[in-house]
C-alpha positions, 0 to 999 in steps of 0.5 A: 518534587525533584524526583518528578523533575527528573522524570520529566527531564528524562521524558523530554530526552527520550522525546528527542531521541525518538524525534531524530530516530523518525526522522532518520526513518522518513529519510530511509523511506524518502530514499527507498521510494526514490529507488522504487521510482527509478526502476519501475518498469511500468507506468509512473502510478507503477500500473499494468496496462491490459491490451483490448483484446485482453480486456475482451476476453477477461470480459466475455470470461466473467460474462460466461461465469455470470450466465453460469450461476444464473443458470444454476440460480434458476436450477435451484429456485 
């Protein structure tokens, strides 16, 4: 029975010191989030933002992509 005391004491303190390291960790990963958020250089969500004209022609491209394999669906078929 002492033996399985002893297991359990040493089980409680590897507990503890696995506790205080996460929370270390999450104070890294707080720290490190912050300094991502301040040099961001695009929008806070850190998004990039398309012009309209460039949504047009990304548009138009995968229009002609789309009507390319359709034509050679239909070659195929």
């Amino acid at each position: 029975m002492a033996n399985l005391a002893r297991v359990l004491h040493e089980l409680q303190r590897q507990r503890l010191g696995k506790q205080a390291e996460l929370k270390r960790l999450g104070q890294a990963i707080a720290a490190l989030g912050k300094l991502k958020g301040q040099h961001s250089g695009s929008g806070a969500k850190g998004t990039r933002r398309l012009s309209v004209a460039a949504r047009k022609r990304i548009i138009a491209a995968q229009k002609t992509r789309w009507a390319k394999w359709r034509a050679q669906q239909k070659k195929a078929a």
